[in-house]
C-alpha positions in Angstrom: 13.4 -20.8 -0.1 11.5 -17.5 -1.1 7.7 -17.3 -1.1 6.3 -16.7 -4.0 2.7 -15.9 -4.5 0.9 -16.8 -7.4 -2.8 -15.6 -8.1 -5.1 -18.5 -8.6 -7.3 -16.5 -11.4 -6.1 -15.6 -14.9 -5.6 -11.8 -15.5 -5.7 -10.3 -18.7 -2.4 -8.3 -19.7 -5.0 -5.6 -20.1 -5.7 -6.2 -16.2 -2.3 -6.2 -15.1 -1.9 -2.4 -16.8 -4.9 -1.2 -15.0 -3.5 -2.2 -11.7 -0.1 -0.7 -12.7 -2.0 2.0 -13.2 -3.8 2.0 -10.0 -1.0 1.8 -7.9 0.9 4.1 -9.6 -1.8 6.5 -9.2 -2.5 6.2 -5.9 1.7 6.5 -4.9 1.2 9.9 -6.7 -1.7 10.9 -4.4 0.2 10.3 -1.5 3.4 12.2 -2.6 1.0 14.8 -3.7 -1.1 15.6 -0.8 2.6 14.7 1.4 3.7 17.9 0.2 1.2 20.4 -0.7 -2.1 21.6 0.7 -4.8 19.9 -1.2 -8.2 21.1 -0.1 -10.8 19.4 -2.1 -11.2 16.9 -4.7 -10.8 19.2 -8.0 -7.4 20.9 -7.0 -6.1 16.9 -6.2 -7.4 16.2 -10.2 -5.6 19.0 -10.9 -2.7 18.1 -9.1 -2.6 14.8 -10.9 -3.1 16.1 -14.2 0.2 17.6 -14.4 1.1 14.4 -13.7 0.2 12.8 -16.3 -3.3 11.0 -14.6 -6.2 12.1 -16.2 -9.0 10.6 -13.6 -12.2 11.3 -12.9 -14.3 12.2 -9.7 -15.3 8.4 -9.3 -12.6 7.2 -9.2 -10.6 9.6 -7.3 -13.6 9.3 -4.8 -12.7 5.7 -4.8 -8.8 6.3 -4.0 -9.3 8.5 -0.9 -10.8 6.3 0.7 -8.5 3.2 -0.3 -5.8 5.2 1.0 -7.8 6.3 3.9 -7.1 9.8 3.7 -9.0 12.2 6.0 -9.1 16.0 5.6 -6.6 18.2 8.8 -9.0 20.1 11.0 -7.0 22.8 10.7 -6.9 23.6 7.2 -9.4 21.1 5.6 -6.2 19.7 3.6 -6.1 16.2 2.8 -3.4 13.7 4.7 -3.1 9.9 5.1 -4.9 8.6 7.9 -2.7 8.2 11.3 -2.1 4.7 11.9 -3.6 4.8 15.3 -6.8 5.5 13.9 -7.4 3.0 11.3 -9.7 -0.1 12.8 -7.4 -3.0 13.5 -9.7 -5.6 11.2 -10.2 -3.0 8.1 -6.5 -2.4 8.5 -6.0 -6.6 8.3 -8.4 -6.8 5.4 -6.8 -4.2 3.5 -3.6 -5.8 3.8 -4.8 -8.7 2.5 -6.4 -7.1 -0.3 -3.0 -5.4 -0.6 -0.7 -8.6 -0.5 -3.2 -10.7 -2.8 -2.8 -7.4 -5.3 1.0 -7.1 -5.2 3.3 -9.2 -3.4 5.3 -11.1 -6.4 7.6 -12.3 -3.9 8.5 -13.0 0.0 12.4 -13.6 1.5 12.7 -13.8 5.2 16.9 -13.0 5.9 17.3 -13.7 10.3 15.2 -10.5 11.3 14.7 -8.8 8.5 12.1 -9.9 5.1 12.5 -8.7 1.7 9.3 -8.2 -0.3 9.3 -7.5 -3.9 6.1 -6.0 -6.0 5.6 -4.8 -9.4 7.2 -1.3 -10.4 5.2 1.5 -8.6 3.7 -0.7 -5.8 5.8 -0.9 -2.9 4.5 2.1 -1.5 0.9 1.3 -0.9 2.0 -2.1 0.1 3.8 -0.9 2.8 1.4 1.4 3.7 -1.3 -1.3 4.3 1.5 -3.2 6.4 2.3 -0.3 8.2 -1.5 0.0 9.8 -2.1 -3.6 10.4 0.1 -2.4 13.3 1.5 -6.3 13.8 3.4 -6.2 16.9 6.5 -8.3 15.8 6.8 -5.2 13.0 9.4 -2.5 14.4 9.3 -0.7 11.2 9.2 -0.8 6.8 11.1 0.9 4.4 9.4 0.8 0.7 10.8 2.0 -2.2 9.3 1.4 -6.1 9.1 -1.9 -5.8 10.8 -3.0 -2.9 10.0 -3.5 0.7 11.8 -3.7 3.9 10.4 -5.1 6.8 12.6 -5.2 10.1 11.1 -7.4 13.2 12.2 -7.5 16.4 14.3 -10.5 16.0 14.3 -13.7 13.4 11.7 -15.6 15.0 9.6 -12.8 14.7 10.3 -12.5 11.4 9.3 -15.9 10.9 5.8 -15.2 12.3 5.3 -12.6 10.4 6.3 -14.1 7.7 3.7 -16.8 7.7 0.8 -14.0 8.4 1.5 -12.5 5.4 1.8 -15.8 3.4 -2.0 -16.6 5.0 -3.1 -12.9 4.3 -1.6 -13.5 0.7 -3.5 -16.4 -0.1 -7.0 -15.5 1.3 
């Protein structure tokens, strides 16, 4: 039988747009400094603007370093963090942050589990499971709302399976 996580607060509808939005959002960042040279803060607003996000310095402030993007020595462009350098406890909180957010629901099938979020969300879920580096994990695939995980076998994929069920109800 699927997990499926339910939130124990209420959220307003207006809530559940904001973190729509949010996600949404944040996927764009990452496509956006994925494939161009972003330098500083006010060419990423930019960037986003055409769009269709109108944000301001806050709270773009406050998305960088969700993401955990770090600027390339090389050319001072923005890039998502290596996963090999993100702390292996803020990488477990911020899943669980992440799971709590998103996860709608959970379906183990032998070694592989299907994850489903809301439309736009898959992305930075799978990000966040991506650098919790969990060693039964050979790899995701996330699409909009959609997320593959592939473990090393099915009882591995059982395991993990109950982590994130923990990590989703913290």
């Amino acid at each position: 039988m699927p997990f499926v996580h339910k939130p124990l607060i209420s959220v307003y509808t207006d809530s559940l747009g904001r973190i729509n939005m949010k996600a949404r959002r944040q996927s764009a960042i990452l496509d956006v400094v994925e494939h161009e040279a972003v330098r500083n803060q006010e060419q990423l607003r930019q960037r986003l603007a055409a769009r269709g996000f109108a944000v301001t310095q806050a709270t773009l402030s406050r998305d960088i370093k969700e993401l955990g993007l770090m600027k390339r020595s090389a050319d001072g462009a923005y890039q998502p963090s290596s996963t090999d350098h993100t702390p292996q406890t803020t990488a477990l909180g911020a899943l669980a942050r992440a799971l709590s957010e998103f996860l709608v629901t959970l379906e183990p099938v032998q070694q592989l589990i299907v994850l489903r979020t809301g439309p736009g969300q898959a992305q930075l879920l799978g990000l966040a499971i991506d650098r919790a580096r969990m060693p039964e994990v050979v790899g995701t695939l996330a699409g909009d709302d959609t997320i593959l995980i592939i473990a090393r076998d099915a009882k591995n994929a059982l395991a993990v399976v109950k982590q994130l069920q923990a990590f989703a109800n913290e």
